[in-house]
C-alpha positions, 0 to 999 in steps of 0.5 A: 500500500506503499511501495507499490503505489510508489512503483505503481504496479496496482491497478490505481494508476489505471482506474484513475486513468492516470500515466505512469510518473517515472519520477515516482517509479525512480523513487520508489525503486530507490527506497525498495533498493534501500530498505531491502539492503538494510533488511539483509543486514538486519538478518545477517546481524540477528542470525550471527548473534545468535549463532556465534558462541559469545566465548567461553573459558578454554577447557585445554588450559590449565591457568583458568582450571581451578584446583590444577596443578600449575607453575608459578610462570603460568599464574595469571594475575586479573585485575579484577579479584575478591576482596580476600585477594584471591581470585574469582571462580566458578563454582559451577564451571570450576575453572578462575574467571578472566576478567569481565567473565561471568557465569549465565545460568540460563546458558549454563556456562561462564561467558568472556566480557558478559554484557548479558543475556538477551531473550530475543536471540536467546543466547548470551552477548558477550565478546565475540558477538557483542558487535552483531548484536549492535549491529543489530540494533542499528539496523532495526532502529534504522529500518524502522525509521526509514519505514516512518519517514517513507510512509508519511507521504502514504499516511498523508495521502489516507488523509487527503484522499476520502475515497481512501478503502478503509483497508488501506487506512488501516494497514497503513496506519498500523504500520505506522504505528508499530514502527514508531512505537518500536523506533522509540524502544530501539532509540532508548536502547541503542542510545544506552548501548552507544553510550556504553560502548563510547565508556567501554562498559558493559551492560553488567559493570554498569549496573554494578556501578549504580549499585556502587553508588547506592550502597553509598561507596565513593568510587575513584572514577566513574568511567571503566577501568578498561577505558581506552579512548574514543576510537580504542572503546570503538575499536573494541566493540566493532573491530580494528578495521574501520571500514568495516565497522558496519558490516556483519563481519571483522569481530574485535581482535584479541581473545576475550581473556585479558583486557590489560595493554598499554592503553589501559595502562596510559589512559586508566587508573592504576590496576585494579583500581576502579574494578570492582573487587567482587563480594556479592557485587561490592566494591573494595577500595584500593589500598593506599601505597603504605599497603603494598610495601608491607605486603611486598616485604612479607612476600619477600620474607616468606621467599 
């Protein structure tokens, strides 16, 4: 009822007793062309996010096995760790939790950088398809809009015309309606994920930030420990090459098991602080300097 109408291929140019406008068909042509493109990706990015496994903690790997036998070489020291210093794990999986890693119990398993786990693709977003679930997201609040504005010309024109079938009116109003109300969710919820991929936050760390500040804990600062600037937080969530940061394809590099680097190390705090030390999601103050000196001497002496 609109883009046909557009194209012209029913039979109201021809009741009407009207010629074909090729400036019309153009355009109809262009905004088919546009909205069947952004229909591809919107499949291509829903069909990978939830296909792709989010990431998981290696089996074959005996540093993240809780309880193995391990040299002192191969220890892994996290940013993130309890408040009794020791290193956080699951109970469930057995195995120490890289940081950013937490346990689903929906999907049964620990998930690398775990944002959280969506119903709608009923798996996990995590590392390695946070970006097709962004994706995702920009490309349904983008087509939804472009189904807004290109239907105001049809909206406009059940209004003008009284001879309109109430048919039309109706499939034309509907659609209408139920894109804008989707539109106005997607914003909100794309803007939230916009702004959490600008901060190099997830979804989980940010909730454990405003439980932080309810339970009345100062904080040091309030942007993520794993902060890397504009273009690194960008880099991180929809790859290195930025050519294809809106295409389906071309996932972040690295592993999904350390997030330290030297960008970190530049742009953020001292390690460990601004990272939550997990105790039933509470946050432990870092140490003052005075501390790691007495902690180093009596390592020493115990060597």
């Amino acid at each position: 009822h609109h883009i046909l109408v557009l194209l012209q291929l029913d039979h109201g140019a021809r009741r009407l007793q009207q010629q074909i406008d090729h400036s019309m068909r153009r355009r109809g042509l262009t905004e088919l062309v546009v909205f069947l493109c952004m229909t591809a990706m919107f499949v291509i990015s829903y069909t990978r996010s939830i296909l792709e496994d989010p990431g998981s903690i290696p089996d074959d790997d005996l540093q993240w096995q809780f309880g193995a036998a391990r040299g002192d070489d191969a220890e892994v020291v996290p940013m993130e760790m309890k408040k009794t210093g020791e290193r956080r794990h699951c109970k469930w999986c057995g195995k120490f939790k890289p940081d950013r890693c937490h346990h689903c119990r929906v999907c049964r398993s620990c998930v690398l950088k775990m944002d959280h786990h969506c119903p709608w693709i009923y798996n996990c977003v995590g590392f390695a398809n946070y970006k097709y679930f962004f994706l995702l997201l920009l490309y349904s609040l983008a087509t939804t809009l472009f189904i807004i504005l290109t239907m105001a010309e049809s909206v406009k024109r059940c209004i003008d015309e009284a001879g309109t079938p109430f048919r039309t009116v109706f499939l034309v109003f509907l659609t209408e309606t139920l894109a804008s109300v989707m539109a106005f969710v997607l914003t909100v919820f794309g803007a939230f994920h916009i702004w959490l991929m600008l901060m190099g936050l997830t979804t989980i760390e940010f909730c454990e930030k405003q439980a932080t500040k309810r339970d009345g804990e100062r904080r040091s600062s309030g942007a993520s420990a794993y902060h890397l600037g504009l273009c690194g937080n960008i880099r991180a969530v929809l790859g290195d090459n930025m050519l294809l940061w809106l295409l389906p394809c071309s996932p972040p590099s690295g592993d999904g098991l350390s997030f330290v680097s030297d960008g970190t190390r530049l742009l953020g705090e001292e390690p460990g602080k601004g990272v939550r030390r997990r105790s039933h999601q509470r946050t432990q103050r870092t140490p003052p300097a005075r501390f790691y000196a007495g902690y180093a001497s009596t390592s020493t002496g115990e060597r």
